[in-house]
N, C-alpha and C positions, 0 to 999 in steps of 0.2 A: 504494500500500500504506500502510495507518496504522501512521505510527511507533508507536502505543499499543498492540500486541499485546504488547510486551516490559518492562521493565524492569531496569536494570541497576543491580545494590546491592554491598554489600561484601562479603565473604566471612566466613560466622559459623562458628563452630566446631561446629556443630552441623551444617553442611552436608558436613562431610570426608567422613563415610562415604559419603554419598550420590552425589558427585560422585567417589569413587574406585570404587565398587561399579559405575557406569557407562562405568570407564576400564579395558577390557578390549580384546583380540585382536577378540573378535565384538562389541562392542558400537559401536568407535570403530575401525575398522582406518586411518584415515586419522592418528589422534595417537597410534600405538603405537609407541613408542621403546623400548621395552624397559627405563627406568630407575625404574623401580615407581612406579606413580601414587600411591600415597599418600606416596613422598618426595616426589613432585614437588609433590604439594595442600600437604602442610603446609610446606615450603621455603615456595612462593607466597603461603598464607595469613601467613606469620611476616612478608611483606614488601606486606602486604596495603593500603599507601601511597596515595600519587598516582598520577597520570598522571606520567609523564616520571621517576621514580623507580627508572630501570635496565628490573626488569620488573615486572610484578605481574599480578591474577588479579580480575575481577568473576565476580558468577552473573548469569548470566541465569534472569531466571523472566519468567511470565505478567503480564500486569495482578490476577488472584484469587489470586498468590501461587505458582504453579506452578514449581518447579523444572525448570527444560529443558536446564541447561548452565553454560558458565563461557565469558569472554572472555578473553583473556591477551593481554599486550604484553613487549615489551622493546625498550630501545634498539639503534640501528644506527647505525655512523658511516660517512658515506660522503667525510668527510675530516679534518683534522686539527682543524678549531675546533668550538666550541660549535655554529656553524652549520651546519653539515654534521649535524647529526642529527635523525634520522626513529627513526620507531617503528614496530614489525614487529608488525601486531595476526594474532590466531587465536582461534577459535573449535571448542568440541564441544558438538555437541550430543545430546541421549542418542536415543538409534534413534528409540522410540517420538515425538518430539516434531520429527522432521525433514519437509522437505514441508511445513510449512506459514505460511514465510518468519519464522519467526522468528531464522533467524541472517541473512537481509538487513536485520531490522528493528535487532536487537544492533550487528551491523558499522559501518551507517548511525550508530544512537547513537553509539558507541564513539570514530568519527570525529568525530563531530561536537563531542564533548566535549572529546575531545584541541586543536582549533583554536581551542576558543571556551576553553579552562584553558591554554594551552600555546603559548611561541613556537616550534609548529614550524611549517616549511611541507610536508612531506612524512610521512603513511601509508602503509603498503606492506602486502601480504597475499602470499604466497605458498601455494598448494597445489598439493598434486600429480597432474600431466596427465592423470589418469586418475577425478579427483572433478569428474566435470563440475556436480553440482550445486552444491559451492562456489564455483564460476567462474561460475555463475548467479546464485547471491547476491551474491559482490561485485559484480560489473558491475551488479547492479537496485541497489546499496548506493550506487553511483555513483562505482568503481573502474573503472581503465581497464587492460586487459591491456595488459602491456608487452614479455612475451618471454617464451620458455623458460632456466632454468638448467639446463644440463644437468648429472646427478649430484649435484646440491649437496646431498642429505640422504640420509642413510644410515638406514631402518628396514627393518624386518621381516629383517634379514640380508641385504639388495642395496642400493646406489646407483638412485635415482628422483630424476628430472627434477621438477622444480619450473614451475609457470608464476607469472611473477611479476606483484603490480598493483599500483597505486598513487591513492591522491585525495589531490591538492595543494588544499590551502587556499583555490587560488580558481574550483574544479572544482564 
């Protein structure tokens, strides 16, 4: 697949409405939290930083400029030093623009950027057991399934199992 279908850029303030008008129940059932997508855009855009900067938020668009979505990150400690942490990447992409690998081509970036800006050794993706096509992208992105969590995320009004993955730095 060519990395060049995508590009990922900073988030403009011209892009809020578009990328919240996308963040619906029917649009995105897999990133509906229920804590209103336009606090969550403008929170993100306000911290619209680095890589490794807690969290923060890229768009994904086309190569001709096409908006298709956003990536998001945030840190995770999985022990007490600076070295124990990893970044927790996710991706939405809007209905119409999915199926046609551009959130493998984002992931794949997204990771790659983090390794080559960032001492981290460890990416992780998590979704949930039931979105096989995101479990297609990471693993073409070159994410390894690691396991199910089970309950760990609480949307739509029930607990849902999570499968988690990960690409180490030298993956």
């Amino acid at each position: 697949m060519s990395m060049d279908k995508v590009r990922l850029r900073a988030v403009r303030e011209t892009d809020l409405d578009t990328l919240t008008a996308n963040e619906t129940p029917e649009s995105d059932p897999w990133n509906n939290f229920e804590i209103g997508a336009s606090n969550r855009f403008h929170r993100r855009f306000a911290n619209n930083g680095g890589i490794g900067e807690g969290s923060g938020m890229l768009v994904v668009e086309t190569t001709d400029g096409t908006l298709v979505g956003s990536v998001s990150w945030f840190t995770v400690q999985h022990g007490p030093s600076a070295a124990c942490r990893a970044l927790n990447i996710g991706i939405s992409l809007f209905a119409e623009h999915r199926g046609r690998g551009y959130g493998t081509a984002a992931q794949r970036q997204l990771a790659d950027y983090v390794f080559s800006s960032q001492l981290i050794e460890r990416v992780e993706a998590a979704t949930d057991v039931d979105n096989i096509a995101e479990q297609r992208a990471l693993e073409a992105a070159g994410f390894s399934r690691e396991g199910v969590l089970r309950h760990a995320q609480f949307r739509v009004g029930e607990w849902r199992d999570l499968v988690l993955y990960s690409r180490l730095r030298g993956d």
